[in-house]
C-alpha positions in Angstrom: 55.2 67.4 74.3 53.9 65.9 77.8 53.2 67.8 80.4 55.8 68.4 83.0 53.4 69.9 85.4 50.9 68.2 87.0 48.6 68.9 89.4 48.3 66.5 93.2 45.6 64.5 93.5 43.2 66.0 97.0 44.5 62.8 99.1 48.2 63.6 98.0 48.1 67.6 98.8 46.0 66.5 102.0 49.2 64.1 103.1 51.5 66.9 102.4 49.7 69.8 104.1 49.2 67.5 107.1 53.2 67.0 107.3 53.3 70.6 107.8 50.3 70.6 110.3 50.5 66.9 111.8 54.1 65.9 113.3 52.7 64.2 116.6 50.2 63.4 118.9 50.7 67.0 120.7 50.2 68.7 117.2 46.6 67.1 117.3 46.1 68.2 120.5 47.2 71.2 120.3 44.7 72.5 117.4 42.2 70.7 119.2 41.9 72.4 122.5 42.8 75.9 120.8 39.4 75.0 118.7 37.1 74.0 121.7 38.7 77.2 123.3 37.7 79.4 120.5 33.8 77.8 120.6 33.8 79.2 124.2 34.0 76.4 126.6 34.2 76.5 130.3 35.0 73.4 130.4 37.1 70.9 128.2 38.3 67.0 128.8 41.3 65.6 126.6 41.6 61.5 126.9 44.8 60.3 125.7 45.4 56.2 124.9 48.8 55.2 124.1 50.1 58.6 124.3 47.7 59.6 121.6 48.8 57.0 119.1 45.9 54.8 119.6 43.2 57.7 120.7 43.0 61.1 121.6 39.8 62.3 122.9 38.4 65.8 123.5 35.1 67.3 124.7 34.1 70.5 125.2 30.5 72.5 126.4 30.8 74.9 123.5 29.4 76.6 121.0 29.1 73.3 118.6 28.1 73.3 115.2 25.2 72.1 113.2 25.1 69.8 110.2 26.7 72.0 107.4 29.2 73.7 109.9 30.2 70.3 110.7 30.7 68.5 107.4 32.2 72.4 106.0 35.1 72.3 109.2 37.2 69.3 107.4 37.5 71.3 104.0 40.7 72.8 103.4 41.1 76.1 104.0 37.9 75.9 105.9 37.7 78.7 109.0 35.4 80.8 111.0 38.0 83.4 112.2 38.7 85.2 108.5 36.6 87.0 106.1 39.1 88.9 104.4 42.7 89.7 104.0 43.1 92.3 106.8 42.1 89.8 109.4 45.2 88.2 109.2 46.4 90.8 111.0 43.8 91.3 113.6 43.6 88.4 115.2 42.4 88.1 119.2 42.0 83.8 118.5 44.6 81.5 118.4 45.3 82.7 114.7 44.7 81.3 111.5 45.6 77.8 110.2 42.4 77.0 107.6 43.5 72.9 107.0 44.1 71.7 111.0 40.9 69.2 110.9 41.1 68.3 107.0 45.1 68.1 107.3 44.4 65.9 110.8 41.2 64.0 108.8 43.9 63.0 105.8 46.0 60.7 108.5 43.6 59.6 111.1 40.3 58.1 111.8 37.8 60.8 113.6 34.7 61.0 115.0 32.9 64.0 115.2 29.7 64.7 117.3 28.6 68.2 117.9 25.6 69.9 118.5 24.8 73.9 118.7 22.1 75.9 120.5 20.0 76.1 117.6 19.7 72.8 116.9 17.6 70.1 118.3 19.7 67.4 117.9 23.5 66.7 116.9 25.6 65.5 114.1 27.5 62.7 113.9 30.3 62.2 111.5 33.0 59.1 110.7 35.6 59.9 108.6 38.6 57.7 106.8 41.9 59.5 105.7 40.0 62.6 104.9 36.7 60.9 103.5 33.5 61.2 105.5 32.0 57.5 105.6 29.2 58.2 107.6 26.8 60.6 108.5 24.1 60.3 111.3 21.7 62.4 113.9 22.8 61.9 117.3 21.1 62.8 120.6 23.7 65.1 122.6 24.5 68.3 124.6 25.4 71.0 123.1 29.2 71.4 122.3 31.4 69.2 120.5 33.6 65.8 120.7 36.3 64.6 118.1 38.0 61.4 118.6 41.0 60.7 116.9 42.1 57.2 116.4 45.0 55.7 114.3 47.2 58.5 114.1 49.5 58.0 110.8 47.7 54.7 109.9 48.1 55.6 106.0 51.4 56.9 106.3 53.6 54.2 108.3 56.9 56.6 107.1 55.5 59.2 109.4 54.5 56.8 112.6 58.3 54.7 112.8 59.5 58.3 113.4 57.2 59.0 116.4 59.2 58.5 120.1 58.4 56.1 122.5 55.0 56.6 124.7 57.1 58.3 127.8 58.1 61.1 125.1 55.1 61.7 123.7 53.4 61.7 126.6 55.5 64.8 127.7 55.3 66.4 124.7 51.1 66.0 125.0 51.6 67.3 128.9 53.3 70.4 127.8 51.1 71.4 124.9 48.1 70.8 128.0 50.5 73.1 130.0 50.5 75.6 127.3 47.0 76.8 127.0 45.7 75.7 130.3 48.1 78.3 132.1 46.6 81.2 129.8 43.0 79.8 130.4 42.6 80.0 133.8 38.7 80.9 133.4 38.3 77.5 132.0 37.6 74.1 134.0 40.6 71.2 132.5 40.7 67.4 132.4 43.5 65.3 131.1 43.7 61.7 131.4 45.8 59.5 130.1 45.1 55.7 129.5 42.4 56.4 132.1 44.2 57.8 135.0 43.9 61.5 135.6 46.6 63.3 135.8 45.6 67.1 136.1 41.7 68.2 136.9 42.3 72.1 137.1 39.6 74.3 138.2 39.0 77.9 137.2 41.3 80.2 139.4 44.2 82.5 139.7 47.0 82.2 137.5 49.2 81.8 140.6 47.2 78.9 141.8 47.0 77.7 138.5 50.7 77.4 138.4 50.9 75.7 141.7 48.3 73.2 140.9 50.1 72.0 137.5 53.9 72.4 139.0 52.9 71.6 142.5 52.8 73.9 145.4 56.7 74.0 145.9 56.4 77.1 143.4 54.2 79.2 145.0 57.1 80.3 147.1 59.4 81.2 144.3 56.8 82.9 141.8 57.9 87.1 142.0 55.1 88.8 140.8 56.0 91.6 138.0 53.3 93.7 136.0 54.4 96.7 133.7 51.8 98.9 131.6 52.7 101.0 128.7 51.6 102.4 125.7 53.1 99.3 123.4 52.8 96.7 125.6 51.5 95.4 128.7 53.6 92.8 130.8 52.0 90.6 134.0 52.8 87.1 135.3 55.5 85.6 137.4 59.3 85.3 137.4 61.5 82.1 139.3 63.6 83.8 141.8 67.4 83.4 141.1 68.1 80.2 143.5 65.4 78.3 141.3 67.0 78.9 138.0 68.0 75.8 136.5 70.9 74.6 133.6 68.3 72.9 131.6 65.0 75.1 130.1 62.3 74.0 131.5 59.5 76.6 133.3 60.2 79.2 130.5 56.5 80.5 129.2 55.9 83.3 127.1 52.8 84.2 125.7 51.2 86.9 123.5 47.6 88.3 123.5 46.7 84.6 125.0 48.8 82.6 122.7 52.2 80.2 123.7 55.0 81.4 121.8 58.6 80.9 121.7 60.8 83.9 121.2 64.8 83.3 121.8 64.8 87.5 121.7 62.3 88.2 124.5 64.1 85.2 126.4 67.4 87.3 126.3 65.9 90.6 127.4 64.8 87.8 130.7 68.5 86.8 131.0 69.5 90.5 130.8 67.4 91.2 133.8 69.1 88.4 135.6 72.5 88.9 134.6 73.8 90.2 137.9 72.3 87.3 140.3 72.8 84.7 137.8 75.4 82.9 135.5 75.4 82.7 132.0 74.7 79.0 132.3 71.5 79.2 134.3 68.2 79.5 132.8 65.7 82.0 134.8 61.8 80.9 134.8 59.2 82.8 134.1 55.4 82.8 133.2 54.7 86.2 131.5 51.8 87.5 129.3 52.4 89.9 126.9 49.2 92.1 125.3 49.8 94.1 122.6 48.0 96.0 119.5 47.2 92.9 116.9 47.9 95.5 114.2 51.6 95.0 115.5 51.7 91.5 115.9 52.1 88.4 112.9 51.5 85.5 114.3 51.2 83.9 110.8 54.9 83.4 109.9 55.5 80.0 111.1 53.6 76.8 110.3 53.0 75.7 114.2 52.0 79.4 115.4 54.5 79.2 118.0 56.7 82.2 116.1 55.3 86.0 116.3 57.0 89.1 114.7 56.2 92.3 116.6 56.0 95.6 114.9 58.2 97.4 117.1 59.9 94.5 118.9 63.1 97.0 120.5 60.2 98.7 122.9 58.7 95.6 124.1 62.3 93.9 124.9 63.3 97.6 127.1 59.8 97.4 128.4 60.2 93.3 129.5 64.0 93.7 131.1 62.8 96.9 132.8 59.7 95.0 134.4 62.0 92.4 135.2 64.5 94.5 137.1 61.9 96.1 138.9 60.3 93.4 140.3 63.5 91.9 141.4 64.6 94.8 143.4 61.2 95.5 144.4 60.7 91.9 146.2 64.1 92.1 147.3 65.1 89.3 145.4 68.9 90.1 144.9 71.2 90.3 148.0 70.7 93.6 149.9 71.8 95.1 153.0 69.0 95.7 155.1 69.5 99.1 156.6 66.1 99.3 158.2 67.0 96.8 160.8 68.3 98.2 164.0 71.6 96.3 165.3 72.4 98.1 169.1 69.2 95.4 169.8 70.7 92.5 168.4 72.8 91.9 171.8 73.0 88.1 173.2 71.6 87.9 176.7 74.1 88.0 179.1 74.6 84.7 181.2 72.9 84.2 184.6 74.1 85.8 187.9 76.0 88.9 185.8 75.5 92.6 185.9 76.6 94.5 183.4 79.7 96.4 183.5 79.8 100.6 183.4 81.9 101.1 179.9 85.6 102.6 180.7 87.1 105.6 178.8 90.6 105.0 176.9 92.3 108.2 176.4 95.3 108.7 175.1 97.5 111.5 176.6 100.1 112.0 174.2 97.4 112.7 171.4 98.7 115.9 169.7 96.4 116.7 167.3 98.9 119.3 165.2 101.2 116.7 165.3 101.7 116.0 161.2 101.9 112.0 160.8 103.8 109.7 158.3 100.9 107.6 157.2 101.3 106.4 153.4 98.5 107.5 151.5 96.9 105.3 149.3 98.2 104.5 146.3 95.8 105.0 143.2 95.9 102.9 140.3 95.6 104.3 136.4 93.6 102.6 134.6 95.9 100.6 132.3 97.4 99.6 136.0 94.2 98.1 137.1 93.4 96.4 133.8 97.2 94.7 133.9 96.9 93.4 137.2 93.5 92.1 136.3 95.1 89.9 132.9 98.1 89.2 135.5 95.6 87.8 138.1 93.0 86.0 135.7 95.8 83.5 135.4 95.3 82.7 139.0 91.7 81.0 138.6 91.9 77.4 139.4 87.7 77.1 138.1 87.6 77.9 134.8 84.9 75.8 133.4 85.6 73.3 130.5 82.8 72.2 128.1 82.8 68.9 127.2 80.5 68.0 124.4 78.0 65.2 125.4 79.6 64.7 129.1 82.9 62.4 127.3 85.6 61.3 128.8 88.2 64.3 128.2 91.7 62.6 128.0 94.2 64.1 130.4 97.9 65.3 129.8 99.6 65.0 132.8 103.3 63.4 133.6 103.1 60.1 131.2 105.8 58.1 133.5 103.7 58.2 136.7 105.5 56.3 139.1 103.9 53.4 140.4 104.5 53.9 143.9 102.0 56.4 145.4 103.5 60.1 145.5 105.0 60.8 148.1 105.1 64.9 148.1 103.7 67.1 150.7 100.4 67.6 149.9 98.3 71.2 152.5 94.7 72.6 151.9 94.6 76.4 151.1 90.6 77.2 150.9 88.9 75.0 148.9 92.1 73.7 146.8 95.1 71.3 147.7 98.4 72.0 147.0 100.9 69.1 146.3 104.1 68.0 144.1 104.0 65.7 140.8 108.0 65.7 140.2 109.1 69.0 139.1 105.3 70.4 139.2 103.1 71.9 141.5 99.4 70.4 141.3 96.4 73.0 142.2 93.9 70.4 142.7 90.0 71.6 143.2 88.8 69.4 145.8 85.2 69.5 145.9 85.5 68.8 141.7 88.4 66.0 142.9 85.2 64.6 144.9 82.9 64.6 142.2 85.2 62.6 139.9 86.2 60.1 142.5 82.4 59.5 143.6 81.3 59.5 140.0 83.6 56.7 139.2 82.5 54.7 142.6 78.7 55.1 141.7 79.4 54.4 138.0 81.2 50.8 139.0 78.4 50.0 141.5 76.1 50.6 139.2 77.4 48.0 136.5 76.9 45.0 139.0 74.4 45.9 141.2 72.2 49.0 142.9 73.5 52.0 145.1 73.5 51.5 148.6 70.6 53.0 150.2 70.2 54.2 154.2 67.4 54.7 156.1 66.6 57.5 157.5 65.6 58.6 160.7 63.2 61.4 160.2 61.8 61.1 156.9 61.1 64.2 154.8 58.5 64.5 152.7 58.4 65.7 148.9 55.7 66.8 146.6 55.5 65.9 143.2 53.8 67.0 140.2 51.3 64.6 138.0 53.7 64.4 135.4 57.0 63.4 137.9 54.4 60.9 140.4 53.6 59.2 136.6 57.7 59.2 135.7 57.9 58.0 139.3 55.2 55.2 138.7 57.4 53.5 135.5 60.7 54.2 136.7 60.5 53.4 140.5 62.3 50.7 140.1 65.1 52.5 138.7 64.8 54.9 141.2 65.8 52.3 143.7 68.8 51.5 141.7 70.1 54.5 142.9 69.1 54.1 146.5 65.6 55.8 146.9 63.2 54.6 149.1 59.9 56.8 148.4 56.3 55.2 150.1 53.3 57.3 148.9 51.3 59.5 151.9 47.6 59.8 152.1 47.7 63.0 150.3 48.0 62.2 146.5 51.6 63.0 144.7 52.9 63.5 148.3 55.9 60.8 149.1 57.9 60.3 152.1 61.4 59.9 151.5 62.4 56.6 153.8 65.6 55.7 151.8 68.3 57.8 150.5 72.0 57.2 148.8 74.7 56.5 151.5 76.7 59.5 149.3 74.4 61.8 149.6 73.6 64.1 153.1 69.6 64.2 153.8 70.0 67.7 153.6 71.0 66.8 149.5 68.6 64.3 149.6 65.9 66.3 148.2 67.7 68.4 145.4 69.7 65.4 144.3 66.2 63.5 143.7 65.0 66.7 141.4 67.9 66.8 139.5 67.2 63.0 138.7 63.5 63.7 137.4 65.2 66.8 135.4 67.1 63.9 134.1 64.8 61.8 133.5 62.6 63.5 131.9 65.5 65.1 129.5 66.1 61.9 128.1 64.4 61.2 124.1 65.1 58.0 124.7 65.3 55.3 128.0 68.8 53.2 127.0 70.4 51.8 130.0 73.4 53.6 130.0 71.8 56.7 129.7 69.9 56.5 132.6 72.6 55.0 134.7 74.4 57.9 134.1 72.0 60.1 135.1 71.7 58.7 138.1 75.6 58.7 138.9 75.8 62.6 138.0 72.5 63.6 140.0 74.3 61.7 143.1 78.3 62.0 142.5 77.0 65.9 142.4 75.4 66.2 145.4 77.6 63.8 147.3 80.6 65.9 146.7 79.8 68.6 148.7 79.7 66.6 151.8 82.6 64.6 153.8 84.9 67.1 152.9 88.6 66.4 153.6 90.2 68.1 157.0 93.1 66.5 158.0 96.4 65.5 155.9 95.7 62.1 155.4 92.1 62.8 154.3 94.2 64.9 151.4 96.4 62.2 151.0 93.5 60.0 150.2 91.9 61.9 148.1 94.9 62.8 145.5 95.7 58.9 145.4 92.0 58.0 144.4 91.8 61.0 142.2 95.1 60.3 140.3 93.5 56.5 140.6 90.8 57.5 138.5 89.4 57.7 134.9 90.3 60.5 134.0 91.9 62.7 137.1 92.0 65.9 134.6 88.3 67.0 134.5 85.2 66.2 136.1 82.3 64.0 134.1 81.0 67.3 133.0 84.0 68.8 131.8 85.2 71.0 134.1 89.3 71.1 135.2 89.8 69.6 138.3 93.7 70.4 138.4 95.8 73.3 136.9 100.0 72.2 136.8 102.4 74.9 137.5 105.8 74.6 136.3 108.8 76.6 137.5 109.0 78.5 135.0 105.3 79.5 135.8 105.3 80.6 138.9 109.2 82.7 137.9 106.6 84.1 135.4 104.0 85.3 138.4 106.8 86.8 140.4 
């Protein structure tokens, strides 16, 4: 009988451990700075070429190794954190994962060079999809260098799946991100193609924030620190008005390591629920120690998954820290009753004198005289909850999501006459109130707005560029490294949509010169952020893709300004809206007008 079992050849097993290991460019640089962390650097440089598909580069002034260390490091299940079972679970490193360099060795071409204390000159070792090739003294420092070049260069399968350079760039920056904002006590270089883009010094975790996001943060970071018995809880929290719709400035991590936890990330929205909505994502930048005897950080391939011990505590313990510190900065809206009001009187104008207060008294006050005023009326509860469910019926803003920002088809009267409508048509708030035959249109004008301009930016766009104006006074807007290098390869896009930025004297500094004749200058700055939000959403840079972007980021913005006052304004703006694509919801989804019958408003009565 032949065998149905057989056993992997070392360059198959290798290929299929460094699938687990090995999905991009930021998985090799990941394990890469975690390791010249763990030799005890101070200071570490990671070069990047083609977004670490050609080359990825990183040196460090550790520890090193010497000449059996070195060649040992690429055999599987090779490490220097575990010596028996039970340290598994008492790790204080960036955890275990024995077959990083032999699973990264199997599907690149490194370099190694390293060189310890002990020894009086360095290694030097070549390797070829997991083979070493070459061995050699070599006159160095001590600590170590790895070059990695040809990323997937026996496995072509793997490298057609890999994203363009923009994506894997980002994906680089935020593995960078990831350990240098938990390593504050260490010097960090990154380059890429051989422009720097971050050179962090040791410092504060709060300057360290502001140095890789730009100081625009430093004003929004809310200190919170917490100490118990299970856990201990210190770092930052986003006050609420910086919250976005997207993740983005979400960072967790435990005992020093990144994680991801969807659990802890709820006990965070908990903690906002009052100030925020449930569609806005608050920021943070929390570290979490705990007992590493209650704490697996082994149950996931990329170490980015931990399992607490007594998980339930540490989620109390993180909302609890996170309420405190927003009441405690006065975060939330207050009433400050600290502040004395008899002083806040306006000056009285020139050439006045003050006039001595006069006494009203009424003289036919009786004070045993019993009075018919109604008392107030007090509802039962099943009273209060009906009037609710009848008064829930009256919200024009109920949000609509439509999947992937599509066109949602609208239902209103098929025979529109072709004449424009000619019903009375008032404004009541932010809504306008006008006839479609025998129906009563509730339209929401600032969502009317953002239809109408979203369908004028979309058509300019086809042919040709936004409309820019120039501004008077230009303000100025910082930028991080990663949205000046976005800004670098899409600036021309950028003045598609009718930005005019002209670099300052101090780097990632811009002055805004030019902005979209929709837009207010006081919008002029958000609008631009949400467009690198965009931006740097996007997997992939299609056309269409970005053009909508930059319609949304505008039409959004612009519809909060111009607003409508007089009738013929109103008039205007329900012929363009019923004009328009689709007059039923906005781009995102959301109802722009509710129909009331007859019968529905006999119903309300």
């Amino acid at each position: 009988m032949s065998a149905l079992i057989a056993v992997l050849p070392d360059h198959v097993a290798n290929q299929i451990a460094a699938g687990e290991v090995v999905q991009r460019p930021a998985s090799v640089v990941k394990e890469l700075l975690e390791n010249s962390i763990d030799a005890g650097a101070t200071k570490i440089t990671l070069h990047l070429d083609g977004a670490g598909r050609t080359r990825i580069a990183v040196s460090d002034d550790g520890s090193g190794m010497d000449k059996d260390n070195a060649e040992r490091c690429f055999l599987r299940h090779a490490t220097s954190k575990i010596q028996s079972a039970e340290d598994l679970f008492n790790l204080h490193t960036r955890g275990f994962r024995g077959e990083a360099m032999a699973s990264i060795a199997a599907v690149s071409h490194i370099t190694l060079r390293t060189k310890s204390d002990d020894s009086t000159l360095g290694i030097e070792l070549k390797l070829e999809g997991g083979s070493i090739i070459n061995r050699a003294p070599y006159p160095m420092e001590t600590g170590t260098f790895v070059e990695v070049k040809n990323l997937f260069f026996n496995v072509p399968a793997r490298r057609k799946f890999l994203k363009n350079d923009r994506v894997e760039l980002r994906h680089c920056v935020d593995e960078f991100h990831r350990v240098a904002l938990v390593h504050t006590n260490i010097e960090w270089i990154m380059k890429s193609d051989g422009n720097t883009l971050f050179h962090l010094k040791p410092e504060p975790l709060r300057r360290r924030i502001n140095a890789i996001f730009g100081r625009k943060y430093d004003e929004r970071l809310v200190p919170i620190e917490e100490e118990t018995d299970v856990v201990r809880v210190k770092g930052f929290i986003l006050k609420p008005e910086f919250a976005k719709k997207k993740r983005g400035e979400q960072f967790f991590f435990v005992n020093d390591r990144f994680i991801k936890s969807p659990y802890l990330h709820n006990a965070i929205r908990e903690a906002f629920e009052e100030v925020l909505t449930a569609e806005h994502h608050p920021g943070y930048f929390l570290h979490l120690s705990v007992d590493p005897q209650g704490l697996d950080v082994n149950i996931h391939p990329t170490k980015t998954e931990v399992k607490f011990e007594d998980e339930r505590t540490i989620y109390a313990v993180l909302r609890s820290a996170a309420r405190h510190a927003i009441g405690q900065f006065n975060v939330a809206p207050a009433i400050d009753f600290d502040s004395e009001v008899s002083f806040n009187v306006p000056p009285m104008p020139k050439g006045t004198l003050p006039q001595q207060p006069k006494i009203q008294v009424n003289p036919h006050f009786n004070p045993f005289e019993s009075t018919q005023a109604s008392k107030p009326v007090f509802r039962s509860d099943d009273e209060k909850y009906q009037r609710i469910q009848n008064e829930k019926y009256l919200n024009t803003a109920q949000a609509f999501d439509a999947p992937d920002h599509s066109e949602v088809q609208w239902s209103l009267e098929e025979a529109m006459p072709a004449e424009p409508v000619s019903g009375k048509i008032i404004k009541w708030g932010r809504y306008a109130i006008t006839t479609l035959g025998q129906k009563a249109l509730v339209i929401d004008i600032q969502r009317a707005r953002f239809r109408i301009l979203y369908d004028q930016i979309w058509s300019k766009l086809q042919d040709t560029t936004i409309p820019s104006q120039q501004v008077l006074f230009p303000k100025t807007i910082s930028l991080t490294l990663s949205e000046s290098a976005l800004y670098q390869e899409r600036e021309q896009d950028f003045a598609i949509s009718g930005y005019d930025l002209r670099p300052t004297k101090n780097p990632g500094t811009y002055e805004i010169q030019g902005i979209p004749m929709f837009i207010a200058m006081d919008d002029a700055v958000p609008a631009l952020e949400m467009l690198f939000e965009h931006y740097q959403e996007l997997e992939e840079g299609g056309e269409q893709k970005l053009l909508r972007s930059i319609a949304l980021s505008i039409a959004s913005y612009g519809a909060r300004t111009q607003m409508p006052k007089t009738a013929e304004e109103l008039y205007v703006l329900r012929e363009q809206l019923l004009s328009s694509s689709n007059p039923q919801h906005t781009p995102k989804g959301k109802k722009i007008i509710t129909e009331l019958n007859p019968e529905d408003i006999e119903k309300t009565l």
